[in-house]
C-alpha positions in Angstrom: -54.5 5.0 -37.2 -53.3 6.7 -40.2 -50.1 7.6 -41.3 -50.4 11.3 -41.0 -51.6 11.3 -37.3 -49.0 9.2 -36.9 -46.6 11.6 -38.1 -48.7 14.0 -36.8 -47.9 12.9 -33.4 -44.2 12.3 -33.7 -43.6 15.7 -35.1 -45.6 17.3 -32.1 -43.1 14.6 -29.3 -40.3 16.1 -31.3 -41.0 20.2 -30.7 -42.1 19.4 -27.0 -38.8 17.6 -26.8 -36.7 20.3 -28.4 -39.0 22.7 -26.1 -37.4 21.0 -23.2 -33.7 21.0 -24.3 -34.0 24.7 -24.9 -35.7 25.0 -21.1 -33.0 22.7 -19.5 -30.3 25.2 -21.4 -32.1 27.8 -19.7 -31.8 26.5 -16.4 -28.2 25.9 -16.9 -27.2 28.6 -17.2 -29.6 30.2 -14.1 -27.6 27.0 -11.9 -24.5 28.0 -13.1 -25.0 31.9 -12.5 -26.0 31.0 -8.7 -23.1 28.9 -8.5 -20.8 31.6 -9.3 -21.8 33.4 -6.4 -22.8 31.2 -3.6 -21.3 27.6 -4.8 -23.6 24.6 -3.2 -23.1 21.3 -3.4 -27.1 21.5 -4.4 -26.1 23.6 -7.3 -23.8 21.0 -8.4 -26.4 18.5 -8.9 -29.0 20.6 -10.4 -26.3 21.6 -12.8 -25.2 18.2 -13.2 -28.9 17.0 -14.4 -29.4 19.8 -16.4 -26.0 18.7 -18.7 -27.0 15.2 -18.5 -30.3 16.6 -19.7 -28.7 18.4 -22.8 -26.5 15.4 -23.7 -23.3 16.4 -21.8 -22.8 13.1 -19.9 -18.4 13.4 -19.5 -19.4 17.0 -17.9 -22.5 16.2 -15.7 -20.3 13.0 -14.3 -17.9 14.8 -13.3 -19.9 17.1 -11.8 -21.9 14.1 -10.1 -18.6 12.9 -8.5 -17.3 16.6 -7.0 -21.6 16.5 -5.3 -21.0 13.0 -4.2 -17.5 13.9 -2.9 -18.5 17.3 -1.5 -21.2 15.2 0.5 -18.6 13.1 1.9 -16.7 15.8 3.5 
């Protein structure tokens, strides 16, 4: 394989990547919106995969621990 379909092919993993942060962004901030006006322990989750998703790990475990606590009520 040659270099340039190498590099072909890691520029083209990079934009569907950067695609998907910008969707999981997206669907933040949808999660968060519902949550505003009908909090769910469901929403909690979602929104805690979506921040894991866009590198915010300190928020989406916290986040992770109110679901898992939430469920334990």
């Amino acid at each position: 394989m040659s270099r340039n379909l190498l590099s072909i092919r890691h520029l083209e993993k990079a934009a569907e990547l950067a695609r998907a942060q910008e969707l999981y962004k997206k669907a933040l901030q949808n999660y968060q919106g519902a949550a505003r006006i009908l909090p769910s322990p469901g929403l909690d989750f979602n929104i805690g995969l979506c921040l894991e998703k866009t590198d915010n790990d300190k928020e989406a475990l916290a986040l992770f621990e109110t679901y898992r606590a939430k469920l334990a009520e």
